[in-house]
N, C-alpha and C positions, 0 to 999 in steps of 0.2 A: 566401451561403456559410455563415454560422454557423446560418441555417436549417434550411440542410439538412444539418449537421454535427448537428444538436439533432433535427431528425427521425429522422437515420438510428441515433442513438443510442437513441432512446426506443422505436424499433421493435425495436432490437436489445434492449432491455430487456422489453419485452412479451414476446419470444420466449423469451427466457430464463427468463423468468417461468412460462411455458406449458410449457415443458420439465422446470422445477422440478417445478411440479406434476401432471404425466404421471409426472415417477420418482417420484413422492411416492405416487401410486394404485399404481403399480405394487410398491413396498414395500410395500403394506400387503398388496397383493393375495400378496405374497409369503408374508405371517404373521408374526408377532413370536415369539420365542421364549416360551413358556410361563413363567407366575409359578415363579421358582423355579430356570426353567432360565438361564445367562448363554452371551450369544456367545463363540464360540472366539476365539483372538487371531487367527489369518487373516482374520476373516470380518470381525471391526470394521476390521483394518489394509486390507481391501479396500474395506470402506465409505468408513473416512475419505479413503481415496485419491479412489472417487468424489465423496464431499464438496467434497476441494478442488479436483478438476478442475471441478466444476460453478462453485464461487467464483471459479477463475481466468476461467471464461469472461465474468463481470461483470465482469470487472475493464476500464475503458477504456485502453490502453495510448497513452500518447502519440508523438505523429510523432516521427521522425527531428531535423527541425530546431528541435521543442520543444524534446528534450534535449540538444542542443548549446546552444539559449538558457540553460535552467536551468543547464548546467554554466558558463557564462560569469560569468549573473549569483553563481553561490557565490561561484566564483573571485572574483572583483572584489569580492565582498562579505567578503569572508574577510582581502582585501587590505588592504582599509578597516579593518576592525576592527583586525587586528594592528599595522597602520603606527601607530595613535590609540594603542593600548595600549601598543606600545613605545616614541611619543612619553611619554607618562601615565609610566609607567614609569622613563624615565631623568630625565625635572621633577621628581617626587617623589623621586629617588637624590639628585639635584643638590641639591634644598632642605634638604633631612637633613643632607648632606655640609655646607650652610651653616649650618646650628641646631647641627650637633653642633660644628665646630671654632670 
């Protein structure tokens, strides 16, 4: 199973990669603006759009019941932490309260 989770991942990354670099000829094939001259703001705000579409597509998104795990384990982690702090919290009130009177 994780073989072919790691296969299908890597193939999905070669392609990506191969796509990068087909836009990549194809910008150049486009032409750079001339020393001197600078992009309008349309034309970068379209580029960087294709920038991030292209980033999103690398991105591996996780399943369904991954992010229900991840949100379990915060919770329950978050739970932990606060229950100790708030225990921490009122022992050091209580030892004070005994040092000072």
């Amino acid at each position: 199973m994780v073989n072919r989770e790691l296969r299908r991942v890597q193939e999905k990354s070669r392609t990506t990669a191969q796509k990068q670099r087909e836009a990549a000829a194809q910008r150049k094939k486009s032409g750079k603006p001339k020393k001197g001259e600078k992009k309008g703001i349309w034309q970068r705000s379209v580029q960087f759009l294709r920038d991030v579409r292209i980033e999103m597509k690398k991105v591996i998104w996780p399943s369904w019941d991954e992010v229900v795990n991840y949100t379990i384990v915060v919770l329950i982690t978050v739970g932990v932490i606060t229950t100790f702090v708030l225990a921490m919290d009122f022992g050091l009130s209580k030892l004070l309260q005994l040092i000072v009177s």
